[in-house]
Wavefront OBJ file of the C-alpha trace (Angstrom):
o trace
v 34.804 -32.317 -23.885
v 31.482 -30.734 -24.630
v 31.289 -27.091 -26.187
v 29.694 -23.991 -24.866
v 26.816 -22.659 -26.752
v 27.585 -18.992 -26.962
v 25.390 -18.747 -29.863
v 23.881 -15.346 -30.269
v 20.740 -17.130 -30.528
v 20.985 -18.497 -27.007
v 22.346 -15.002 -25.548
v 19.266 -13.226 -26.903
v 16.798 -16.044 -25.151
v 18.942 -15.647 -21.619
v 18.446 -11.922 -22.224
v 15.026 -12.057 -22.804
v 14.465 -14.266 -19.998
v 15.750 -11.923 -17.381
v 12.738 -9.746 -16.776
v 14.748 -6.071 -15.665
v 11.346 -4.674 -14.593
v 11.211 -7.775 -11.843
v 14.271 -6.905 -9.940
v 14.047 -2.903 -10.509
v 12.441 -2.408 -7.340
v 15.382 -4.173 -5.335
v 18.577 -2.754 -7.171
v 16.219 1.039 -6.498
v 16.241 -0.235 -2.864
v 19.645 -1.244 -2.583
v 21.127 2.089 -4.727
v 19.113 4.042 -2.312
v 20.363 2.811 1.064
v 24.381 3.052 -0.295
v 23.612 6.527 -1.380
v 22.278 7.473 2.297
v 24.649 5.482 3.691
v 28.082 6.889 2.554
v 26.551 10.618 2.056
v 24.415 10.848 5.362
v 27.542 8.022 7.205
v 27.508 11.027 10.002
v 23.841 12.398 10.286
v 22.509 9.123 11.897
v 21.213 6.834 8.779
v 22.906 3.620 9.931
v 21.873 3.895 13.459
v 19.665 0.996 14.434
v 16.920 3.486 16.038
v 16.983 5.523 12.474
v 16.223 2.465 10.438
v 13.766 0.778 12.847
v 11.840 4.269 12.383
v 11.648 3.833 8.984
v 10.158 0.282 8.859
v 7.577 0.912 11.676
v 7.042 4.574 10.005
v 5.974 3.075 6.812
v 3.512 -0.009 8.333
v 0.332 1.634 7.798
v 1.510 2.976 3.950
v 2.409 -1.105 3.468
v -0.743 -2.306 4.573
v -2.369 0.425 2.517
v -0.285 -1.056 -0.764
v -0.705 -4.312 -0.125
v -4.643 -3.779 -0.588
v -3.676 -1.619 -3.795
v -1.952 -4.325 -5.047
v -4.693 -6.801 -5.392
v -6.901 -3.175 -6.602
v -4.439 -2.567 -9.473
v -3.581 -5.788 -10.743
v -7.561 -6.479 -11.410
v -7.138 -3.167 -13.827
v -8.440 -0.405 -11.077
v -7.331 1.904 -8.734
v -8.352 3.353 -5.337
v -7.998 6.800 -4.660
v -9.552 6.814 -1.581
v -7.571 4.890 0.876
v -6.049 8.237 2.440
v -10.049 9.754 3.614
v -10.846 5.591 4.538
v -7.503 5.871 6.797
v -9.145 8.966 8.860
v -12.592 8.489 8.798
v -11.374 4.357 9.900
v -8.661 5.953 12.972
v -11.711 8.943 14.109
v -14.628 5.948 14.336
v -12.412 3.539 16.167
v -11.234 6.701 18.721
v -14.578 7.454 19.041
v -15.921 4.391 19.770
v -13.151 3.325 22.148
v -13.481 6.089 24.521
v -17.409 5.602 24.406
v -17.657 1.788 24.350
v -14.567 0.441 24.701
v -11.874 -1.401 22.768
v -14.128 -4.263 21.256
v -16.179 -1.538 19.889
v -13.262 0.384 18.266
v -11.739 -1.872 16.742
v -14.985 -2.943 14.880
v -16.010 0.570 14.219
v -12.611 1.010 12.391
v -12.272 -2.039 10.371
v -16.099 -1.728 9.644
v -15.693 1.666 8.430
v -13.003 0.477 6.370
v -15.121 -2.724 4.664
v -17.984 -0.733 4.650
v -16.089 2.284 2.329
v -14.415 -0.329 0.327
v -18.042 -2.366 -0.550
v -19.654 1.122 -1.048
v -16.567 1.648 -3.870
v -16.652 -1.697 -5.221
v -20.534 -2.424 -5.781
v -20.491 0.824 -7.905
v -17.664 0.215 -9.926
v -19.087 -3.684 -10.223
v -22.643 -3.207 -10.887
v -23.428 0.272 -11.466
v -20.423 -0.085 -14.087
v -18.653 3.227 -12.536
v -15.070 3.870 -13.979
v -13.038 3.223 -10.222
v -11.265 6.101 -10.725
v -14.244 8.786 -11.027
v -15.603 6.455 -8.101
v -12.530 6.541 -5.688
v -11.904 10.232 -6.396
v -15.425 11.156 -5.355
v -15.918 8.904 -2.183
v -12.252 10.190 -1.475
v -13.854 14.078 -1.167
v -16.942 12.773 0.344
v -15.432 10.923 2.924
v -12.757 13.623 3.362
v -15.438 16.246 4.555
v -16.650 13.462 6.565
v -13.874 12.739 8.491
v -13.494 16.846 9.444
v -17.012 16.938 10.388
v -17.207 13.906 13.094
v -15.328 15.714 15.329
v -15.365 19.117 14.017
v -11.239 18.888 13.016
v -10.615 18.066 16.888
v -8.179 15.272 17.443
v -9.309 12.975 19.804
v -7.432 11.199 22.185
v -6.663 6.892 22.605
v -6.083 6.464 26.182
v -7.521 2.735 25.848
v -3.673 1.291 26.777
v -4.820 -2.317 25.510
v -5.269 -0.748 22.037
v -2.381 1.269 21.693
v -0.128 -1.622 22.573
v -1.526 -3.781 20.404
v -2.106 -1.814 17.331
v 0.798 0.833 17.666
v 3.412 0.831 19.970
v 3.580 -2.561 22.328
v 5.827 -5.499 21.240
v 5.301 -9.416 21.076
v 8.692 -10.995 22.040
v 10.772 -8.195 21.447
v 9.304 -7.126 18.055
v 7.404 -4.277 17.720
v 3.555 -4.684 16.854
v 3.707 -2.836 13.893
v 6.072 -5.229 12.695
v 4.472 -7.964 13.505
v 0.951 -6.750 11.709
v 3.292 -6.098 8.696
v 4.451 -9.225 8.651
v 1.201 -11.004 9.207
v -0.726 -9.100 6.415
v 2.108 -9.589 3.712
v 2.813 -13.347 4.436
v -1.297 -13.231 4.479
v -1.880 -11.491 0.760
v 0.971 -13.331 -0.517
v -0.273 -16.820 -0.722
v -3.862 -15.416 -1.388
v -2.872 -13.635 -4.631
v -0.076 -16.443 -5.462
v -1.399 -19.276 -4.053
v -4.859 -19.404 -4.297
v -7.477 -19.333 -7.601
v -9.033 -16.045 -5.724
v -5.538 -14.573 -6.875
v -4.664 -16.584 -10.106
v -8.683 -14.455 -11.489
v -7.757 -11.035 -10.113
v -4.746 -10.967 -12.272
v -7.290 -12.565 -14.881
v -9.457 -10.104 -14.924
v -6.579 -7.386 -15.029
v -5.054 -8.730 -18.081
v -8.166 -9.188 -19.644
v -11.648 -8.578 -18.220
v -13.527 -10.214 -21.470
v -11.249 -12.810 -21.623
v -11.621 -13.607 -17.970
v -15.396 -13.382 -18.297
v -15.951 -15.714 -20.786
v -13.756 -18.121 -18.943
v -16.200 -17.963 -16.272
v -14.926 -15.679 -13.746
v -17.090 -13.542 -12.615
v -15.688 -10.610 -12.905
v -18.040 -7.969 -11.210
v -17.407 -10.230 -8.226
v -13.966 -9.557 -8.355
v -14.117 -6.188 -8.632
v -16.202 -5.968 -5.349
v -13.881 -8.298 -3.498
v -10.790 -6.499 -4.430
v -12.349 -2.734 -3.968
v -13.684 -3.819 -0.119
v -10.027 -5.702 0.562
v -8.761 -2.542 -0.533
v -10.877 -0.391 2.036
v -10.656 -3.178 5.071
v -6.706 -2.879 5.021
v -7.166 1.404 4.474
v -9.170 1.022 8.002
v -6.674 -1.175 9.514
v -3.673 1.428 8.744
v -6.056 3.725 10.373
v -6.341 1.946 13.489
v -2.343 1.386 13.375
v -2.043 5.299 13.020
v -4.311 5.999 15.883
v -2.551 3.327 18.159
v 1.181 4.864 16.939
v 0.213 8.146 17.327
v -2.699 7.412 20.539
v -4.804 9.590 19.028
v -7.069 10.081 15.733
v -7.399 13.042 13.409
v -8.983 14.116 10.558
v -5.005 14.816 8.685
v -4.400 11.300 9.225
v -3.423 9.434 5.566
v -4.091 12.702 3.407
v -0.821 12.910 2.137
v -0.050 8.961 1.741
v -2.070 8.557 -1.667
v 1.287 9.124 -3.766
v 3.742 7.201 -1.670
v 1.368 3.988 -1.598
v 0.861 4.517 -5.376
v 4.520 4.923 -5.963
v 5.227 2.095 -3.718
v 3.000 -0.192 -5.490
v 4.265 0.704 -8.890
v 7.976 0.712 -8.095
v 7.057 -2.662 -6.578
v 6.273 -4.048 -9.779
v 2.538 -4.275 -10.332
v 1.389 -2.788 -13.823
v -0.588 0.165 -13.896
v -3.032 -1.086 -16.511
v -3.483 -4.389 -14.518
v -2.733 -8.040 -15.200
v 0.505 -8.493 -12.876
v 1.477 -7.611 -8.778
v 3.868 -8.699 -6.426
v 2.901 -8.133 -2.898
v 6.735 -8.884 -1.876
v 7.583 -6.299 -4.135
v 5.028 -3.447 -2.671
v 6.684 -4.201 0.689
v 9.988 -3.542 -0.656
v 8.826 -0.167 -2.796
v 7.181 0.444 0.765
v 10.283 0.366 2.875
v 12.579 2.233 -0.310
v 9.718 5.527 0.131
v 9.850 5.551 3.815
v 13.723 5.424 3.466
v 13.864 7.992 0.718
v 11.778 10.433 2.782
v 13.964 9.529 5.579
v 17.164 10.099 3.734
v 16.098 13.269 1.878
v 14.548 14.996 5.592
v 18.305 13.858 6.967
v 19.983 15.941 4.329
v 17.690 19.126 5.175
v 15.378 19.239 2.145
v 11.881 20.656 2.200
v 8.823 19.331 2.100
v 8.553 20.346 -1.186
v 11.516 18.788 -2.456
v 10.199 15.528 -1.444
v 6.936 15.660 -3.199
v 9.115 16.817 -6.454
v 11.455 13.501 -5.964
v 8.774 10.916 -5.054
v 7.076 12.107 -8.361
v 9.820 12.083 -10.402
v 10.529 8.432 -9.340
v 6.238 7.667 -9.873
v 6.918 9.184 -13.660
v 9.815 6.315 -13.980
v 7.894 3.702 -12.020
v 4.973 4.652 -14.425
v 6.985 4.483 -17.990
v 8.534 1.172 -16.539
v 4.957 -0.162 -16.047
v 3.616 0.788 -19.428
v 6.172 -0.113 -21.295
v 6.210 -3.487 -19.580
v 2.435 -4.167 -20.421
v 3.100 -2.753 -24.291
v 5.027 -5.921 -24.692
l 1 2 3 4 5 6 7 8 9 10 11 12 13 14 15 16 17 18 19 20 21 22 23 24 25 26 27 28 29 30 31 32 33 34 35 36 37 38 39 40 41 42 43 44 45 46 47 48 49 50 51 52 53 54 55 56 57 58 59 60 61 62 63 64 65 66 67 68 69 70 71 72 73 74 75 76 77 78 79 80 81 82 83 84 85 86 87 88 89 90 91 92 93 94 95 96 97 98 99 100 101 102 103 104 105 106 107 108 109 110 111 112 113 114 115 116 117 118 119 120 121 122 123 124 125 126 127 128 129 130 131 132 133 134 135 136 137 138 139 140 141 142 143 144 145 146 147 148 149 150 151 152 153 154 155 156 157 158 159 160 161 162 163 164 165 166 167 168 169 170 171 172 173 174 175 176 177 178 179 180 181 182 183 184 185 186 187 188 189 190 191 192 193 194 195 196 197 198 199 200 201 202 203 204 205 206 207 208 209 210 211 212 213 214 215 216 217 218 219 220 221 222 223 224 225 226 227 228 229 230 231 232 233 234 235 236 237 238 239 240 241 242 243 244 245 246 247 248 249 250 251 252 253 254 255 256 257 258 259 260 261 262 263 264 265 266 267 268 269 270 271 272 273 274 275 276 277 278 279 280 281 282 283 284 285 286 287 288 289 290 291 292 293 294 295 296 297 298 299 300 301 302 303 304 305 306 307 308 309 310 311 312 313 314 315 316 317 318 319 320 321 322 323 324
């Protein structure tokens, strides 16, 4: 009869193979919904129309992390996803209702990839920090979105459009779903599957390292900057077929909850490591948080205070993580 090793030697090397930070974003998620669950058991949590609101609320935010994802874990960030998002929903409107729906869709996305290759070939040639980049094409594109249509909101009617980006279904399941669905299973084998992925997170970890390796590393930085912006215009064109209709408001206040949703998810602030699976998870625990905490009656501004308390966390998490 063979002994068990319960060597303190062996405990510390189970110990140190269980990775907290890698599961943190699933015990958050699963904490969460029990905590709405037993207090809000009579406000309407549990119903199945509350929590299919939630996941087809928070689409365009997952679609907007999933292209943060690959940003971050090559060591950058993109700040302007929320003015891409408006200036992406107004061009596709606008070119829907003057062209039709081939020509919206096109104008949107190519918005979008346009933005995103504008952000990327500065911060990968001109040698622009991302963030002073993102932060200024996110004003600049900001006071163009208000001034294409001079703050109006203008209308979708294009019914084709609206079903298929916002609120038809496709055997049962809503289309938001299903473009959720589609663009995770998508990223996922990209950035774990393919060598495209295995040099983003590369170049993260270590950009000189990764360039004398012979990844080009510039290139990467373009590719993951316009990937970025292409999936920002997409969430635009899933906000303007939700909501059939486009305005300049549209994705302003979703930097912090695809930032937090990405972090919680557990890709590393400084780069190097990303789980797309995991952004779609801290995607659906914000859109259930906000849920929960507008259930319970607080304000606006009690929301932004929680969602940055729990970036602060997600953010010493991350850091710590990478000081290892």
């Amino acid at each position: 009869m063979s002994s068990i090793n319960t060597s303190p030697g062996r405990a510390a090397s189970l110990v140190s193979r269980f990775n907290l930070q890698q599961y943190v974003v699933y015990l958050g998620f699963l904490a969460i919904f029990l905590f709405f669950a037993i207090v809000l058991k009579d406000s309407g949590f549990l119903t199945v129309r509350n929590l299919s609101n939630i996941v087809l609320q928070t689409a365009p935010v997952t679609i907007m992390a999933i292209g943060l994802v690959f940003v971050m874990s090559a060591g950058e960030i993109d700040l302007s996803i929320g003015s891409i998002v408006a200036v992406a929903a107004l061009a596709a409107a606008v070119a829907i209702n003057a062209c039709g729906l081939v020509a919206g869709v096109l104008a949107g996305l190519g918005a979008g990839l346009l933005i995103g290759l504008l952000n990327g070939a500065l911060v990968a040639y001109v040698k622009l920090p991302s963030f002073l980049v993102t932060l200024a094409t996110l004003g600049l594109f900001a006071g163009v979105s208000r001034s294409m249509t001079d703050l109006r909101s203008i209308p979708v009617t294009n019914d084709a459009f609206t079903g298929f980006f916002g609120s038809g279904s496709l055997l049962g399941v809503p289309s938001l779903i299903w473009w959720t669905v589609i663009v995770v299973a998508i990223a996922h084998l990209v950035f774990r599957e393919t060598r495209f992925g295995a040099h983003v997170l590369a170049t993260g970890d270590n950009s000189r390292a990764a360039s004398v390796s012979g990844i080009s590393v510039a290139q990467i930085r373009l590719a993951v900057l316009t990937i970025s912006g292409g999936l920002a215009g997409l969430a635009g064109l899933l906000y303007a077929g939700r909501l059939q209709a486009a305005k300049y408001t549209l994705g302003e206040t979703d930097l912090m909850t695809v930032i937090a949703a990405v972090i919680v998810g557990g890709t590393l602030l400084n780069g190097g490591k990303g789980s797309i699976v995991g952004a779609l998870v801290g995607s659906l625990m914000m859109g259930m948080l906000n849920n929960g905490l507008i259930l319970m009656g607080l304000s606006v501004s009690d929301q932004m205070i929680v969602r940055g308390l729990i970036i602060l966390a997600a953010v010493a998490v991350s850091l710590r993580e990478k000081s290892r």
